[in-house]
VEXDREN-2710 file (C-alpha; in Angstrom, 1 decimal):
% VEXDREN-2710
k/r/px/py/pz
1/UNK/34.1/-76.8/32.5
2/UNK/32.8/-75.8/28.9
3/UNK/29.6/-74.0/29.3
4/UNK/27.4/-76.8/28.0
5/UNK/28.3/-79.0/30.8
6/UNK/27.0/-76.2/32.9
7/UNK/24.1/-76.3/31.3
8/UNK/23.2/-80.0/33.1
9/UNK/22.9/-78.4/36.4
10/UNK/19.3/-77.9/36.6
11/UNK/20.2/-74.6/39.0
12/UNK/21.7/-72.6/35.9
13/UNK/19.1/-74.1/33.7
14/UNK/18.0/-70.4/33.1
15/UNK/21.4/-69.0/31.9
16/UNK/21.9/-68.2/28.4
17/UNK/24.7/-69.4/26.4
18/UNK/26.2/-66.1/26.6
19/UNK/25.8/-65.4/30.5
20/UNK/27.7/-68.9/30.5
21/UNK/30.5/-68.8/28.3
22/UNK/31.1/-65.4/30.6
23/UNK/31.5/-67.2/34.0
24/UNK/35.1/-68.2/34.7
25/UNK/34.2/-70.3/37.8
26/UNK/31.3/-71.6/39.5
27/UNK/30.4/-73.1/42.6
28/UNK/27.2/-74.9/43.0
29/UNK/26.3/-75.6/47.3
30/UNK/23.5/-76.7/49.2
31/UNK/21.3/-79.4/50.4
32/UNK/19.3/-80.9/48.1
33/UNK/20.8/-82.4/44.1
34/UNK/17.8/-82.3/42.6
35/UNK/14.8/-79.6/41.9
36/UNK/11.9/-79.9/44.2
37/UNK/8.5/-79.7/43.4
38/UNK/7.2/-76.4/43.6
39/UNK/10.4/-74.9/45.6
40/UNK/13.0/-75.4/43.5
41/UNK/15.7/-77.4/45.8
42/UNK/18.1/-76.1/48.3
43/UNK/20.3/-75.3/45.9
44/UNK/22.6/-72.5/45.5
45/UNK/25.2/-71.2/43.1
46/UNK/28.0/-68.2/43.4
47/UNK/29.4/-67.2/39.7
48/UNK/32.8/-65.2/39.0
49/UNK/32.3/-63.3/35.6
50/UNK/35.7/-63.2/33.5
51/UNK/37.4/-59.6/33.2
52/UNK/35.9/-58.0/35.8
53/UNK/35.2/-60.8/38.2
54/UNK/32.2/-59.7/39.3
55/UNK/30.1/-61.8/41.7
56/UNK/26.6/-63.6/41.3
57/UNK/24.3/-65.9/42.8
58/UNK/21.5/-68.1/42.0
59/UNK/18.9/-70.5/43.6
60/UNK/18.2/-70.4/47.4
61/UNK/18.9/-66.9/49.5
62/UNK/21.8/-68.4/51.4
63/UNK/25.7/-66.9/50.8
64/UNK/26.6/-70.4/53.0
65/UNK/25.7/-74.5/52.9
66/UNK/22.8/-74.0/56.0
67/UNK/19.1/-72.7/55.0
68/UNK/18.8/-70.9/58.2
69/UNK/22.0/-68.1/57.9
70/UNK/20.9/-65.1/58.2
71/UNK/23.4/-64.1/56.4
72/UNK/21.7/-63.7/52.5
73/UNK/22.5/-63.1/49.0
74/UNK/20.2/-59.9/49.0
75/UNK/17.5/-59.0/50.9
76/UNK/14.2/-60.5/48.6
77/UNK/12.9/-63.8/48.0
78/UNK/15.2/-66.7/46.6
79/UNK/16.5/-66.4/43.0
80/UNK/16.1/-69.7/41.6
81/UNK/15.5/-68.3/37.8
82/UNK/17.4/-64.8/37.8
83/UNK/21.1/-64.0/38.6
84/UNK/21.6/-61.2/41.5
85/UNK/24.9/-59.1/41.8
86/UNK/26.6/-59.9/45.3
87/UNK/27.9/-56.7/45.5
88/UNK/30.3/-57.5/48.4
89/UNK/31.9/-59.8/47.2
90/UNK/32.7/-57.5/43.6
91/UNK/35.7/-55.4/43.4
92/UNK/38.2/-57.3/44.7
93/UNK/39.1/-59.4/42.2
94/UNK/38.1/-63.0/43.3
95/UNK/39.3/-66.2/41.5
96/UNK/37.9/-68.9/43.2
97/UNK/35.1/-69.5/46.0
98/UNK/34.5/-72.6/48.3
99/UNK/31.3/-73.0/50.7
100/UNK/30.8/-74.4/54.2
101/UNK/27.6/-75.6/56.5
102/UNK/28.2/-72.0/57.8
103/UNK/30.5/-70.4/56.3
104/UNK/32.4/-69.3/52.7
105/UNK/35.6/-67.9/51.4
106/UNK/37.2/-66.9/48.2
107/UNK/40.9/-66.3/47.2
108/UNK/41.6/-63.4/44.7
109/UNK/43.7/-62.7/42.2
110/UNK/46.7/-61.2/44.6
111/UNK/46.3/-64.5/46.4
112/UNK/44.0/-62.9/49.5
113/UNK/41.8/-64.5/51.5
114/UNK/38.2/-63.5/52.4
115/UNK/35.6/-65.6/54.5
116/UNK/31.8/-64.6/55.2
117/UNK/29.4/-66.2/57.7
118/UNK/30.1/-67.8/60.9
119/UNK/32.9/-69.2/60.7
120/UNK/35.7/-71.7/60.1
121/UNK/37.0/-69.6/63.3
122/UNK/33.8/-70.1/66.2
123/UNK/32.0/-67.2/66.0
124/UNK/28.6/-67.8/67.6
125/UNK/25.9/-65.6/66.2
126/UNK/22.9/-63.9/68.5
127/UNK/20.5/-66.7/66.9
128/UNK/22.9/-69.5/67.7
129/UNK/23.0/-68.5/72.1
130/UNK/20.3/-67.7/74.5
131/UNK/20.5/-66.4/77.6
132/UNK/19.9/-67.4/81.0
133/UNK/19.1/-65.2/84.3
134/UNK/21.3/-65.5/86.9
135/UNK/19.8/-66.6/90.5
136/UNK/18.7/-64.0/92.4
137/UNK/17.2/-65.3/95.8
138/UNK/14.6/-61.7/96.1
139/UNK/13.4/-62.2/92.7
140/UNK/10.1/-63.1/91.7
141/UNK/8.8/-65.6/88.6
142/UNK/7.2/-63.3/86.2
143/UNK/4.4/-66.1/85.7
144/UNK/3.2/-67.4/89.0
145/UNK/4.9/-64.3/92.0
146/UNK/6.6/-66.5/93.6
147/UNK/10.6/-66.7/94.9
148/UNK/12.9/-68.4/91.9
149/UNK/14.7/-70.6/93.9
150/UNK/17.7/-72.0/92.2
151/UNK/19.1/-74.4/89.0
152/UNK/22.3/-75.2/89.7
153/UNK/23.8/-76.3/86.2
154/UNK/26.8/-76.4/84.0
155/UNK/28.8/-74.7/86.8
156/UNK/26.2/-71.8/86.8
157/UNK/23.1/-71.1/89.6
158/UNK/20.2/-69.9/87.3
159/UNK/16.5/-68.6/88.1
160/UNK/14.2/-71.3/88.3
161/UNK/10.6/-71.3/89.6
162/UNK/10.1/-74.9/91.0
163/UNK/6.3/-73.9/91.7
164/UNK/5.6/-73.3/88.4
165/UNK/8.4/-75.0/86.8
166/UNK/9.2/-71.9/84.4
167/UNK/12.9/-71.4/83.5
168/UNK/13.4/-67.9/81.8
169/UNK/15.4/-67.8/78.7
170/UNK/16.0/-65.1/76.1
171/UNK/17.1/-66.3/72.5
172/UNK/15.2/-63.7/70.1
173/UNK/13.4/-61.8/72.5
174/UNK/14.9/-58.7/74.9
175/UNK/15.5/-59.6/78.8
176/UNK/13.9/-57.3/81.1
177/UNK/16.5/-54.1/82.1
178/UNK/18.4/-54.9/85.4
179/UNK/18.5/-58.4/85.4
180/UNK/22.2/-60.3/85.4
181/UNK/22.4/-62.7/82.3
182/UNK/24.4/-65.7/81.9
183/UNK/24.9/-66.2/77.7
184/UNK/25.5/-69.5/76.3
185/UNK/26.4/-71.3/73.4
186/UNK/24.2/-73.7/71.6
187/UNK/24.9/-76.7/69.7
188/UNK/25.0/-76.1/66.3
189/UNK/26.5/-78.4/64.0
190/UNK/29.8/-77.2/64.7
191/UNK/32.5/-78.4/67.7
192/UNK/33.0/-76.1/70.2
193/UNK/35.7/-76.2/72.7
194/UNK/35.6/-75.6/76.1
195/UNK/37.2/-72.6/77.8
196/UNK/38.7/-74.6/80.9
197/UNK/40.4/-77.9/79.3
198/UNK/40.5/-77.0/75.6
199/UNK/38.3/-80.1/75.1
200/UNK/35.2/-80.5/72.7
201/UNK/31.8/-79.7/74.5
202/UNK/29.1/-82.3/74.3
203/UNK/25.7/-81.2/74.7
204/UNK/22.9/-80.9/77.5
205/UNK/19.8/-80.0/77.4
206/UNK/18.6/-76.9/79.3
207/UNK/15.2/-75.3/79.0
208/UNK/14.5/-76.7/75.9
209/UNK/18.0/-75.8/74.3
210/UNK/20.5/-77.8/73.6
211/UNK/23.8/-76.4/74.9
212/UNK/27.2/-76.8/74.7
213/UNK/28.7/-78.9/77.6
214/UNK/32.1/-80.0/78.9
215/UNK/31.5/-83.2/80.7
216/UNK/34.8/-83.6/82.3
217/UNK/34.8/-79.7/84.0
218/UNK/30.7/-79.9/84.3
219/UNK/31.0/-76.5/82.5
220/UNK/28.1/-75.1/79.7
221/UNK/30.3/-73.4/77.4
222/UNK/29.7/-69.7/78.1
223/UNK/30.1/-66.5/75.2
224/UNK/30.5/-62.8/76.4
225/UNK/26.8/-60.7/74.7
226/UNK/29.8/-58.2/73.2
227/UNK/31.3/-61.1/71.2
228/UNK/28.2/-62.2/69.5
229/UNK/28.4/-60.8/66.2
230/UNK/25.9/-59.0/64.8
231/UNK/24.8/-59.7/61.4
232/UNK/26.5/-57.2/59.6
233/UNK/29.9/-58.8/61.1
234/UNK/29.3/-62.0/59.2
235/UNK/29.9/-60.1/56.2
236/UNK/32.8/-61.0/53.9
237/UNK/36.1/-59.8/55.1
238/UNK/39.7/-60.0/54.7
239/UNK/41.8/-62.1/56.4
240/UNK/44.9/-62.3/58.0
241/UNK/46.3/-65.8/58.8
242/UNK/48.3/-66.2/62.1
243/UNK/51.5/-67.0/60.2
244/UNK/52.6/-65.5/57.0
245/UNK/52.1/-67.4/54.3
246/UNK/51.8/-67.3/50.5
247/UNK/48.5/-68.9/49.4
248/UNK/47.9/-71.4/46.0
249/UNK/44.8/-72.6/46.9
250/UNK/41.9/-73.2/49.0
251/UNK/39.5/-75.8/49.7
252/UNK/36.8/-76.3/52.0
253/UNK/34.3/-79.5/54.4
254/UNK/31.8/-78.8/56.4
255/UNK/33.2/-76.7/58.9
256/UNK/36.6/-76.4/58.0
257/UNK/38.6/-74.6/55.9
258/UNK/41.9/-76.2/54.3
259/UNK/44.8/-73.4/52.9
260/UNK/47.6/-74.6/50.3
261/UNK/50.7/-72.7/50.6
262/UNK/53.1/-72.3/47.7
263/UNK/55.8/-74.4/50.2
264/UNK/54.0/-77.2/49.5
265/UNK/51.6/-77.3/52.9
266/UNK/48.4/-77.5/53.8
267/UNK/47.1/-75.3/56.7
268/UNK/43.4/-76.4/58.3
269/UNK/41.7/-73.8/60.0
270/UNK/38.2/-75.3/61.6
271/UNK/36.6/-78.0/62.9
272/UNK/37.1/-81.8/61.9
273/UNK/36.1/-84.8/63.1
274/UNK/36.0/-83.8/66.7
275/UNK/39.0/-81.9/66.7
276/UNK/39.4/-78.0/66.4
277/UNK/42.7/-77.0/64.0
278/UNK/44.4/-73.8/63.7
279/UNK/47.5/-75.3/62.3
280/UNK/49.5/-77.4/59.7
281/UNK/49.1/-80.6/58.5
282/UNK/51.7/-83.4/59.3
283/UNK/53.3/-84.5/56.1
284/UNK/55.8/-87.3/57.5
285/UNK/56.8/-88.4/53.8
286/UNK/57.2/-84.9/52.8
287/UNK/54.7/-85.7/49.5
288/UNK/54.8/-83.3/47.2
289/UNK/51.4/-81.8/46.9
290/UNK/50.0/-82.0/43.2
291/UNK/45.9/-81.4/44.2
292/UNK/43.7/-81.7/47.1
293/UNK/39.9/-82.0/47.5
294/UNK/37.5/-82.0/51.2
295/UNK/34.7/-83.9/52.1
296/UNK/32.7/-82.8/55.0
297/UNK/35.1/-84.0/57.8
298/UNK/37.7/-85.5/55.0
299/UNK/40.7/-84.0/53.3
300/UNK/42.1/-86.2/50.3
301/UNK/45.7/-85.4/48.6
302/UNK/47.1/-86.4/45.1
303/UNK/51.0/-86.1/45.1
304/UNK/53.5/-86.2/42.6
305/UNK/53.8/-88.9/40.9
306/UNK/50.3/-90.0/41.9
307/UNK/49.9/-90.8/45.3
308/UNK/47.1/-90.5/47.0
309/UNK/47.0/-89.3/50.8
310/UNK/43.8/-88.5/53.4
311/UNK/43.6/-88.0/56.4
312/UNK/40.1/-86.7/58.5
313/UNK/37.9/-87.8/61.3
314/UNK/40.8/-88.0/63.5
315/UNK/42.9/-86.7/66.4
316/UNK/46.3/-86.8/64.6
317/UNK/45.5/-84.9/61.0
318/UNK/48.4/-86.2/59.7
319/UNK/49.0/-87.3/55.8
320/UNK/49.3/-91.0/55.1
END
């Protein structure tokens, strides 16, 4: 895109002719198309320099699609007039970079892949569980003294004080030492599978949470405290795909992250419709792959000579 046509987005608006004509590849992200008064939008954009291929962003303090990662630019304010070095994300010779609800990734140079932020993989963050205490019959509700007796939920008995109808819960704030913790995983925007059947949780609300549910084994979906992530984890990495592969290019939806392989296949790796993929796409025509854009639950395919395949939203994820 010639650097004038950059100039239309109202997030780059402060670049100079210069600083654009030295960007080999943008990507723009976020919520909101359009400035708002007096905050500036929701928008954000990551910038690859040419030669070095450093990294920079603009507009809201968010390295992903969501408002509320913690996982930021730099710590400050949001940028929407100035440009601010991503230093992690320098060095390593990116080319390209796509962004998800919560997560991003970027293919370099030497055809590697890196991904930041939580995510296409389910990784469940501190801020996205809470913890519940486990029923204990001798213990006593911190607010009213009395016995908890028991809240038998999600296949899990739980402290509850039916006098005074408190339910503890600890999301930001530190449980009291010695007391057994049950740590759960709330919905978030993203499908979640369950640990028994495989199949996606639903949701059910438990003291004021919304929690991930399997309906068919009556089973919140649980998450150990020592694989929540901190924040520094959500960092960008390198990655190693399951199968070796040679990548072309990548593309990202919402949640969901789509790999083109120089054999002419498309792995997904995410969350789709309400299916969870770590695997090829079917391609029953064997169509040459030409190009390929995502949606947020939608993968669309140009072939050779000019066929156009989707597929998305759907338990099959097949082409055609």
């Amino acid at each position: 895109m010639e650097h004038l046509e950059l100039k239309k987005w109202w997030i780059l608006g402060h670049l100079t002719d210069e600083q654009l004509e030295d960007m080999e590849y943008v990507h723009v992200y976020g919520s909101d198309r359009c400035p708002l008064e007096g905050l500036g939008g929701c928008l954000s954009a990551l910038m690859i320099t040419k030669g070095n291929q450093d990294v920079y962003g603009t507009g809201f303090n968010s390295m992903v699609g969501s408002t509320r990662s913690p996982l930021k630019m730099k710590n400050g304010e949001d940028y929407c007039d100035q440009n601010v070095k991503i230093e992690e994300l320098c060095g390593i010779g990116l080319k390209k970079i796509v962004v998800g609800f919560l997560f991003g990734a970027g293919l370099t140079s030497n055809n590697e892949l890196y991904v930041w932020g939580e995510g296409p993989d389910i990784v469940v963050s501190k801020a996205r569980s809470v913890c519940f205490e486990v029923y204990s019959p001798d213990a006593l509700c911190s607010r009213c003294g009395e016995k908890y007796s028991n809240l038998k939920v999600g296949g899990f008995l739980l402290n509850k004080c039916h006098k005074c109808n408190f339910l503890p819960s600890y999301n930001r704030s530190s449980p009291p030492n010695g007391v057994l913790l049950r740590r759960f995983v709330m919905a978030y925007h993203v499908f979640v599978s369950c640990l028994s059947c495989r199949e996606i949780c639903q949701s059910l609300h438990v003291g004021g949470y919304d929690l991930n549910y399997c309906l068919a084994c009556d089973l919140l979906r649980e998450v150990s405290y020592h694989d929540v992530p901190s924040k520094s984890s959500l960092a960008p990495r390198k990655i190693k795909l399951p199968v070796p592969v040679t990548i072309l290019d990548i593309e990202c939806g919402r949640t969901f992250l789509v790999i083109r392989t120089y054999d002419n296949r498309l792995f997904v790796w995410g969350s789709f419709g309400c299916s969870y993929y770590r695997c090829c796409v079917q391609n029953p025509d064997d169509a040459v792959i030409r190009s390929m854009s995502c949606g947020g639950n939608h993968i669309a395919v140009l072939s050779y000579p000019g066929d156009l395949y989707t597929c998305g939203s759907g338990d099959k994820g097949q082409l055609g």
